[in-house]
One Martini backbone bead per residue (centre of mass of N, CA, C, O) as a GRO file, in nm:
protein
  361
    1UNK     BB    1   4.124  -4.614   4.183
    2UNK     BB    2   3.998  -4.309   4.257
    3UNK     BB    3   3.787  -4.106   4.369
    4UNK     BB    4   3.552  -3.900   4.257
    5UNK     BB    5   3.494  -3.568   4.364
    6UNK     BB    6   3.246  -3.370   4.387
    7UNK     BB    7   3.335  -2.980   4.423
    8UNK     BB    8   3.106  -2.634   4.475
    9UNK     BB    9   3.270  -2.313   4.400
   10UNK     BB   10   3.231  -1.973   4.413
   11UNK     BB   11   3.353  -1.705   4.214
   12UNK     BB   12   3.325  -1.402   4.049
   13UNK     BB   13   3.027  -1.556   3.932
   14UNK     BB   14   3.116  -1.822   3.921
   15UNK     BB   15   3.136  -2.146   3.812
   16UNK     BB   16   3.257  -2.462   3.976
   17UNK     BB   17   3.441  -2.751   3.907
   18UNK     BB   18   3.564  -3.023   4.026
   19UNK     BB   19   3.795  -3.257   4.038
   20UNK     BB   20   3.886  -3.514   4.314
   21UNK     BB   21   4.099  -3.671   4.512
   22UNK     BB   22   4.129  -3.737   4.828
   23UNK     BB   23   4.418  -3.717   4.856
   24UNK     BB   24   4.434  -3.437   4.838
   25UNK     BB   25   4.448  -3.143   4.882
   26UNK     BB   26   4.354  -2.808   4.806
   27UNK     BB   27   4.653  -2.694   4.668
   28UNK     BB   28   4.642  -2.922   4.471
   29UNK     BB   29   4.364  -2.820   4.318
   30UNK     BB   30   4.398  -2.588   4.202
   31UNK     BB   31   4.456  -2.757   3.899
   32UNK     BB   32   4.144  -2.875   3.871
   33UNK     BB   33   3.937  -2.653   3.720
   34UNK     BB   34   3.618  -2.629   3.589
   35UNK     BB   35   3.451  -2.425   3.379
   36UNK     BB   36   3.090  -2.297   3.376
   37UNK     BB   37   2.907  -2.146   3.099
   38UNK     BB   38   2.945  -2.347   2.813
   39UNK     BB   39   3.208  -2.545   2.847
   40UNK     BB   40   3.348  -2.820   2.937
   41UNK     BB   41   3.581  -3.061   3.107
   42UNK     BB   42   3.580  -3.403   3.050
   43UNK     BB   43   3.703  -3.662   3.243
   44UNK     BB   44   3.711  -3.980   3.228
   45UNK     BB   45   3.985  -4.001   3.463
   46UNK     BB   46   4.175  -3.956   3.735
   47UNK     BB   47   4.427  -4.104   3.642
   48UNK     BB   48   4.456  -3.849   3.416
   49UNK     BB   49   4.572  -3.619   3.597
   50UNK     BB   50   4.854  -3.627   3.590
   51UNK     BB   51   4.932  -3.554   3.290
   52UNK     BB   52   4.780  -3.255   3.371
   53UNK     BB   53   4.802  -2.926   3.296
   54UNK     BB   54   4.676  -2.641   3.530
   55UNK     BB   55   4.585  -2.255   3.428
   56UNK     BB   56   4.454  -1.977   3.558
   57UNK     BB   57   4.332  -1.667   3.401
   58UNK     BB   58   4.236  -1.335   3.393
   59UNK     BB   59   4.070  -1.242   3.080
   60UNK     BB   60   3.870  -1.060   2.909
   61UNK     BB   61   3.734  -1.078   3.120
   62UNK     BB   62   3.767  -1.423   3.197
   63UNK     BB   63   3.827  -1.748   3.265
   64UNK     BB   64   4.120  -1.852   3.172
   65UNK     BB   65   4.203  -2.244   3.065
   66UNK     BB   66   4.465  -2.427   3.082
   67UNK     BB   67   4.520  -2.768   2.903
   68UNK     BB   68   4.790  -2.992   2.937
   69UNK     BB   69   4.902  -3.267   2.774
   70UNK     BB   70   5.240  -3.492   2.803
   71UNK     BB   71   5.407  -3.294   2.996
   72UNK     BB   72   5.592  -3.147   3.148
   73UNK     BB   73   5.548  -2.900   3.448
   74UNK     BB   74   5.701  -2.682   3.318
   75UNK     BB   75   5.679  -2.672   3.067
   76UNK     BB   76   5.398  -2.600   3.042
   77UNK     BB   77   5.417  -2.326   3.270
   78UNK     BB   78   5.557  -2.193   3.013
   79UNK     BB   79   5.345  -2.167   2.815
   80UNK     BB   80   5.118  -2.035   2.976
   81UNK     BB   81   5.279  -1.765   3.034
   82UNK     BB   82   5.279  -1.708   2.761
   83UNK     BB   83   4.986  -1.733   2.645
   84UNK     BB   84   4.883  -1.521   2.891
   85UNK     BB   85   5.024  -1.286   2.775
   86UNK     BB   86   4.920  -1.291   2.478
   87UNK     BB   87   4.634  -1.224   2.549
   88UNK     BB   88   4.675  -0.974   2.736
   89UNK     BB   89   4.761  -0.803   2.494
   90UNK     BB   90   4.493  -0.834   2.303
   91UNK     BB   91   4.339  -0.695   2.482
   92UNK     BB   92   4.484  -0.429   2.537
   93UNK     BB   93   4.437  -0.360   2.180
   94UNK     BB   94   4.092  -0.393   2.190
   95UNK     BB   95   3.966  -0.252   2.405
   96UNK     BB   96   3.715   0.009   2.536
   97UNK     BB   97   3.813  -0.026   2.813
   98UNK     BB   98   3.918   0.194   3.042
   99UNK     BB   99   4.228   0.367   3.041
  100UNK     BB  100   4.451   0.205   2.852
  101UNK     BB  101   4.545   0.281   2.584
  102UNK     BB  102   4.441   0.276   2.214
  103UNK     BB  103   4.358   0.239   1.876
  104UNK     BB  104   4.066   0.229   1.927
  105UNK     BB  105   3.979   0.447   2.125
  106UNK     BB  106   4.101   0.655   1.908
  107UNK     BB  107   3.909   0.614   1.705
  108UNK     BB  108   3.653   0.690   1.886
  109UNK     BB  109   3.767   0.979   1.903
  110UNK     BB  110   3.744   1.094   1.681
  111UNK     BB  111   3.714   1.228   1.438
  112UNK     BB  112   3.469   1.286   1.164
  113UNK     BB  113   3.691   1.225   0.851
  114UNK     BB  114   3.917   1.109   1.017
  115UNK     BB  115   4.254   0.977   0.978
  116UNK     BB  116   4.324   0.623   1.131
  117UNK     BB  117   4.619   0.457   1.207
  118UNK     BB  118   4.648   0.123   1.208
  119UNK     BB  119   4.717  -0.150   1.346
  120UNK     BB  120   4.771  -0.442   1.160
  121UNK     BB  121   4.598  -0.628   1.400
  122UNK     BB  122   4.338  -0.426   1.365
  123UNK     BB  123   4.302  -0.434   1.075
  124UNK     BB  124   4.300  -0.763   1.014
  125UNK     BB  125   3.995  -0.791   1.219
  126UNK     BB  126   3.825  -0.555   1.081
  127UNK     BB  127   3.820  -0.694   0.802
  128UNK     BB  128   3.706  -0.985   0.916
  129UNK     BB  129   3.435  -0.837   1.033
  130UNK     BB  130   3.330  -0.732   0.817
  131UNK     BB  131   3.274  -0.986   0.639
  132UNK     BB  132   3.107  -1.114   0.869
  133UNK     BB  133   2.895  -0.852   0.823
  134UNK     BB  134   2.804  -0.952   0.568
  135UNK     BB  135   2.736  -1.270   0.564
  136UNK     BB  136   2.507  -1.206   0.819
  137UNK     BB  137   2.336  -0.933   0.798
  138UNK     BB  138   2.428  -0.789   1.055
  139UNK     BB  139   2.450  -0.964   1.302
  140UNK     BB  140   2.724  -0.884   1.296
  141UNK     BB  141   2.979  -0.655   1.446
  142UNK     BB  142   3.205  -0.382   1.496
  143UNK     BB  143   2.992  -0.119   1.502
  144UNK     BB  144   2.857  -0.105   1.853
  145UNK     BB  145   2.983   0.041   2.041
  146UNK     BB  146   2.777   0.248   2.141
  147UNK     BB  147   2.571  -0.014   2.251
  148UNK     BB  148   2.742  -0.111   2.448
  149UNK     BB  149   2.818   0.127   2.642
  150UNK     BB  150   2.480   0.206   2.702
  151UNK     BB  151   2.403  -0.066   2.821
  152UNK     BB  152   2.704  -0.147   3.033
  153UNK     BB  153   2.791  -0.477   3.049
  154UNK     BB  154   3.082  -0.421   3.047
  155UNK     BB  155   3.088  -0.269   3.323
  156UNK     BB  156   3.122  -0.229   3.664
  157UNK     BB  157   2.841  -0.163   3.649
  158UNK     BB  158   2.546  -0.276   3.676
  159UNK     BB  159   2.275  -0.269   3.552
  160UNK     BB  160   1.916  -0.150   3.584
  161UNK     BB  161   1.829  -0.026   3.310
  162UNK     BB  162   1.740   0.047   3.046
  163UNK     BB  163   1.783   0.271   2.777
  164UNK     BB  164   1.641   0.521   2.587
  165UNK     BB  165   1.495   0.515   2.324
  166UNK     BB  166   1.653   0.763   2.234
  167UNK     BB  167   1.935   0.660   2.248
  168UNK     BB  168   1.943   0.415   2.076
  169UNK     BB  169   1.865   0.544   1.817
  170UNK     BB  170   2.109   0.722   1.800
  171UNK     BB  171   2.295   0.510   1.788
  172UNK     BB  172   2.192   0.332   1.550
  173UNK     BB  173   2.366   0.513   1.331
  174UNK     BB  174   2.617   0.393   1.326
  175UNK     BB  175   2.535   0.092   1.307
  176UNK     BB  176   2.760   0.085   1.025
  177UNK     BB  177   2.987  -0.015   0.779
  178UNK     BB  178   2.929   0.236   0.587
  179UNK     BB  179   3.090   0.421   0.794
  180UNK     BB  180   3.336   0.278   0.686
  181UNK     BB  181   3.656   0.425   0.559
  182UNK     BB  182   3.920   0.313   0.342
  183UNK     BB  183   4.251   0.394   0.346
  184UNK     BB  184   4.584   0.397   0.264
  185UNK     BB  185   4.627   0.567   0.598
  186UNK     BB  186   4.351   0.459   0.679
  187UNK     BB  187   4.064   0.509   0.918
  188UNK     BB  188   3.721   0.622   0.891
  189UNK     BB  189   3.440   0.807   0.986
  190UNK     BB  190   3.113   0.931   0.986
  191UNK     BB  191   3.055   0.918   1.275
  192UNK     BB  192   3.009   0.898   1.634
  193UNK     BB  193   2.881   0.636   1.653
  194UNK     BB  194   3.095   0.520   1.518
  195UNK     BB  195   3.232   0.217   1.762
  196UNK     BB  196   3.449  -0.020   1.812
  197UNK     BB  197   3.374  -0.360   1.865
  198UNK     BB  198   3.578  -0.685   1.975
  199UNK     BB  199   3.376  -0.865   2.176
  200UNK     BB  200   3.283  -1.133   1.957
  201UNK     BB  201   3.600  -1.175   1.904
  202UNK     BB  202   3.880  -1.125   2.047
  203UNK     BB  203   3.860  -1.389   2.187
  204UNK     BB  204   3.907  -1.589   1.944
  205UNK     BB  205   4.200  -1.486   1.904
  206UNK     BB  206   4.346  -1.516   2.132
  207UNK     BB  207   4.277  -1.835   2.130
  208UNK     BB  208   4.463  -1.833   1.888
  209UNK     BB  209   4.726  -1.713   2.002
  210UNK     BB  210   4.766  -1.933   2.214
  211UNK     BB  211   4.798  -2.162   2.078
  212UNK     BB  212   5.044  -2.077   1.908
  213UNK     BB  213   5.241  -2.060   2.152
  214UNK     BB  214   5.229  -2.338   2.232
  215UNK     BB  215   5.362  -2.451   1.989
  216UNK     BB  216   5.612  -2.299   1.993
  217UNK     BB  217   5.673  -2.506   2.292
  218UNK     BB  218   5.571  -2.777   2.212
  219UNK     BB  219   5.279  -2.789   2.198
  220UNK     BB  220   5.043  -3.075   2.106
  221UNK     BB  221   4.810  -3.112   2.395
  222UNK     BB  222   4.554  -2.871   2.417
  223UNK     BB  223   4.342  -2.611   2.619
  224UNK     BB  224   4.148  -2.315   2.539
  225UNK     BB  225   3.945  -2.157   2.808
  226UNK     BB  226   3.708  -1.867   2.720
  227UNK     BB  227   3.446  -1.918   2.870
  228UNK     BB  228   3.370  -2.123   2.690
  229UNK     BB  229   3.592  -2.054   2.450
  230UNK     BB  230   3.720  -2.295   2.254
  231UNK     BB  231   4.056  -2.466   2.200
  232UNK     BB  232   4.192  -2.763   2.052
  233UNK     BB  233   4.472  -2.982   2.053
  234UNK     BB  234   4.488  -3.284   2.022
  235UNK     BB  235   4.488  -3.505   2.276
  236UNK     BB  236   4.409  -3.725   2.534
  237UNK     BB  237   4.542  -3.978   2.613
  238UNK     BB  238   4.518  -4.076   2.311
  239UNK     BB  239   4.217  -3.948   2.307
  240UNK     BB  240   3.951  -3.732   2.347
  241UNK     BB  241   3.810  -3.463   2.393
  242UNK     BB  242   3.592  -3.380   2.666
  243UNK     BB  243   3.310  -3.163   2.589
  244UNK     BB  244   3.054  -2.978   2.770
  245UNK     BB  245   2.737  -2.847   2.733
  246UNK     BB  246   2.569  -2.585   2.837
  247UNK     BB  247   2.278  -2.540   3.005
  248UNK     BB  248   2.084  -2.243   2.995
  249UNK     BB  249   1.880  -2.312   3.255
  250UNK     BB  250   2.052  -2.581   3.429
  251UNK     BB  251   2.232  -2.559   3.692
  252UNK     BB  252   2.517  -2.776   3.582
  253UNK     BB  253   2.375  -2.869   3.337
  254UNK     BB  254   2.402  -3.070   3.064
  255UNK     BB  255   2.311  -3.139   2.683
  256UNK     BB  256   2.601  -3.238   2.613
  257UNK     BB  257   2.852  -3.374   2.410
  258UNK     BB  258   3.209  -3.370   2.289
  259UNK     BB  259   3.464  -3.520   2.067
  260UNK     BB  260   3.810  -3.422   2.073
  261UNK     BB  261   4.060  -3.391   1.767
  262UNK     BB  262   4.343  -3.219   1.690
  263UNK     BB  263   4.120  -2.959   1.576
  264UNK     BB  264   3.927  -2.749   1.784
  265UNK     BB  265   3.641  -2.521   1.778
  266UNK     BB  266   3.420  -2.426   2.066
  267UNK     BB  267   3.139  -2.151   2.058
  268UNK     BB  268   2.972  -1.969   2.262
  269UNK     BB  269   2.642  -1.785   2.299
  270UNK     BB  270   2.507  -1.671   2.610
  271UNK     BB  271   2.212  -1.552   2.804
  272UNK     BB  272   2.388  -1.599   3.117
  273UNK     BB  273   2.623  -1.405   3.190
  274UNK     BB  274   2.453  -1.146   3.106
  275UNK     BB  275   2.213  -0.948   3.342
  276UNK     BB  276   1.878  -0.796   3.388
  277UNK     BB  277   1.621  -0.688   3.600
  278UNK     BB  278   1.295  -0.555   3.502
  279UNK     BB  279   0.984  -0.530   3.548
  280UNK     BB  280   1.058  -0.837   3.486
  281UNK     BB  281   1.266  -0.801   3.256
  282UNK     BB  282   1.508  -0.981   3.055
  283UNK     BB  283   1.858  -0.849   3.013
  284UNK     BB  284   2.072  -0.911   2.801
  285UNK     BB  285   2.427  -0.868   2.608
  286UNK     BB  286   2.319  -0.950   2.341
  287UNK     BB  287   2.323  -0.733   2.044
  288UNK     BB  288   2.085  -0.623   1.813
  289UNK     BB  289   2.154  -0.430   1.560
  290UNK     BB  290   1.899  -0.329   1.435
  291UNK     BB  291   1.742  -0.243   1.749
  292UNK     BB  292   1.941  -0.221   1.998
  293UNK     BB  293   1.843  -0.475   2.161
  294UNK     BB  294   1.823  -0.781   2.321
  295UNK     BB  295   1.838  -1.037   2.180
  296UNK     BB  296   1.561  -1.311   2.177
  297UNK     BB  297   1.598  -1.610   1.967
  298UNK     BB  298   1.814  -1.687   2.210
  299UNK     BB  299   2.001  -1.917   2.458
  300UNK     BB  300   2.208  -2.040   2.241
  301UNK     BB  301   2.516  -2.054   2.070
  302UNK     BB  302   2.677  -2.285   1.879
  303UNK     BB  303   3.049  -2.311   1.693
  304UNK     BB  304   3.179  -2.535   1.486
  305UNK     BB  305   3.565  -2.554   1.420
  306UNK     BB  306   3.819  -2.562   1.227
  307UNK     BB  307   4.085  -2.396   1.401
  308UNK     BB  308   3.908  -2.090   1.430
  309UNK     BB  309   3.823  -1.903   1.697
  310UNK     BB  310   3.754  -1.636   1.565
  311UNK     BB  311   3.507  -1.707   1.352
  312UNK     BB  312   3.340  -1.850   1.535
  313UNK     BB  313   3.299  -1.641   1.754
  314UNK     BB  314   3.129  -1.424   1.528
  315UNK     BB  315   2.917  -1.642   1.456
  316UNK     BB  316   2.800  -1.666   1.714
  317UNK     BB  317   2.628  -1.432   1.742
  318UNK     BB  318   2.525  -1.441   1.436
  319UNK     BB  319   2.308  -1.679   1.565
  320UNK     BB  320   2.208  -1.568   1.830
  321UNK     BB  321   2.075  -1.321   1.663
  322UNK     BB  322   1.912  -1.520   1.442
  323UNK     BB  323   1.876  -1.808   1.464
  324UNK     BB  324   1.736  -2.049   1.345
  325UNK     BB  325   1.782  -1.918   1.050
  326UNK     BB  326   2.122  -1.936   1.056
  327UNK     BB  327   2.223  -2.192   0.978
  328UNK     BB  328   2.243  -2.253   0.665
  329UNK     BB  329   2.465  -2.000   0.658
  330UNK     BB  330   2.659  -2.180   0.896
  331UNK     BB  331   2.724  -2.421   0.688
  332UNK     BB  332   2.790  -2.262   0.422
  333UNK     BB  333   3.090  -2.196   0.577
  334UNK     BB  334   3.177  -2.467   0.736
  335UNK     BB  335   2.990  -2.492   0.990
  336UNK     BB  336   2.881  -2.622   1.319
  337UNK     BB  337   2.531  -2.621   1.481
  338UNK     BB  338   2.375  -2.502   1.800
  339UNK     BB  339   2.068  -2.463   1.918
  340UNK     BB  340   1.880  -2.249   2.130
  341UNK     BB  341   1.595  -2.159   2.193
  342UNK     BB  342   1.349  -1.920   2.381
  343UNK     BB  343   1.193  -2.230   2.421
  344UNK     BB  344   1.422  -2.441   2.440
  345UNK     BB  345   1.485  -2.562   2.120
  346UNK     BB  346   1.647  -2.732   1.917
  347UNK     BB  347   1.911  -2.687   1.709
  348UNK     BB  348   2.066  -2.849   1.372
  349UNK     BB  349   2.274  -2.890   1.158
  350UNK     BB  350   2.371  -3.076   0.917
  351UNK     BB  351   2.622  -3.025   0.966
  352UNK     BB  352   2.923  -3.214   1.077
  353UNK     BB  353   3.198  -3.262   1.274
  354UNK     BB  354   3.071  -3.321   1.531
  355UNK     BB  355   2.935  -3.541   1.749
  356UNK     BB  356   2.644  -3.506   1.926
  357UNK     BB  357   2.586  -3.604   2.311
  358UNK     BB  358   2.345  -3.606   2.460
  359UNK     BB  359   2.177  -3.594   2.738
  360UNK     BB  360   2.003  -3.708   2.997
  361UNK     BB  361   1.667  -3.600   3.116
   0.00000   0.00000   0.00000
């Protein structure tokens, strides 16, 4: 058996992990490589590399990286292409950024109580997201569109210090879902601050979306993970997927892992891939719908959820904006939740779907 080397490259901002055989050139390496933002994927030995087909593409402003395990490596190249192409259509219909055109955008510009027909998939989105804002107290929101804008984390200059408190509180009039009127003939705003952001949850669909394709292509054992929020299905040459769970505070160090076969989604929130320092303080860039400042009470929430990444993306939002007082709330939807707190202390709901293992600290 080979031994295993770890290879640690930076590019784009992100951190990456290789698993290498010695024996590798650097350029078949290229299919090899695990991103570190929020979930890993484990691979229990090299040996089992061969069996595995691995391509990355950025979409949705990060590295998202398809594993499929136990097929031919065209069929899988092919399915990959259509998953990613896939991936790609739903940030095109959703992102609120850039300058190409979309119904999304469209509603952000209307006129305040004009009445705008959304695509099919994006009434269907916006429902799912309200019914989301509703069950978690407005911790998650779709309608957050002005203050993600304000604050500017996903723009291409890096803001440099927060926005003023006059500019939030303007903001903070749209950031509700009561602004949002639907009628037979599509959505009307009542507020011009009121503006779609699905940057919270279209990561989650986009991510069910591409196993839907890769599945129609005949992939019944493979990994969709956009940065760190995945989705798996089927196992890992017979055995289970591990997934290791990144410490938010300690650069390259996991939490501990998880062991997933079947369906299973995986998703985090956390403060550590966007932020900016001013005067001393750390500004993130998950926002509390609430104060309009970046959410304070945790540095990380996972929520774990049987197929579904779509909601599970959503979700984790709203856990990191709750605290770990949002447990028992992601629980009762028949989630499992784990949670890092402000202070650094771990927190894990009582429901159980995947058995967490700690790493030894």
């Amino acid at each position: 058996m080979p031994l295993c080397v770890g290879v640690r490259v930076s590019w784009l901002r992100f951190e990456f992990i290789f698993l290498v055989a010695p024996s590798f050139s650097m350029n078949s390496v290229s299919r090899l490589f695990f991103l570190l933002p929020a979930c890993m994927l484990l691979l229990a030995a090299c040996s089992n590399q061969s069996q595995d087909v691995r391509e990355s593409r950025f979409i949705m402003g990060t590295l998202v990286q398809f594993t499929i395990s136990g097929v031919e490596e065209g069929m899988a190249l092919e399915a990959i292409r259509a998953a990613a192409a896939e991936m790609q259509r739903i940030e095109d219909v959703f992102t609120i950024y850039g300058t190409q055109a979309n119904a999304v955008k469209a509603f952000n510009a209307s006129v305040p109580g004009e009445v705008v027909a959304l695509p099919g998939e994006v009434d269907s989105l916006l429902k799912t997201s309200i019914e989301v804002a509703q069950q978690s107290g407005d911790a998650f929101t779709p309608v957050i569109g002005s203050l993600s804008i304000l604050w500017g984390f996903s723009l291409p200059e890096v803001p440099v210090a927060p926005p003023s408190e006059l500019d939030i509180v303007t903001a903070l009039i749209g950031v509700d879902t009561q602004m949002l009127v639907h009628e037979s003939k599509g959505w009307k705003r009542l507020n011009s601050q009121t503006q779609l952001d699905f940057g919270a949850i279209a990561k989650g669909y986009a991510i069910d979306r591409g196993i839907a394709v890769l599945r129609e292509h005949g992939i019944g054992n493979a990994i969709v993970d956009a940065g760190g929020d995945l989705r798996a299905i089927g196992d890992h040459a017979g055995k289970p997927w591990r997934i290791g769970l990144r410490h938010p505070r300690k650069e390259g160090a996991t939490l501990g892992w998880f062991e997933a076969s079947g369906d299973i989604s995986i998703v985090t929130s956390g403060d550590y891939e966007r932020f900016f320092l001013y005067q001393g303080k750390r500004y993130q860039h998950i926002l509390d719908p609430q104060s309009g400042m970046p959410a304070e009470r945790s540095s990380s929430a996972t929520v774990i959820s049987v197929a579904n990444a779509t909601i599970a993306d959503a979700w984790s939002t709203a856990l990191f904006v709750s605290g770990a007082e949002g447990l028992p709330l992601l629980e009762s939807r028949g989630m499992q939740g784990l949670l890092v707190d402000a202070d650094g202390q771990m927190h894990a709901s009582k429901l159980t779907i995947l058995p967490f293992h700690p790493s030894a600290q």
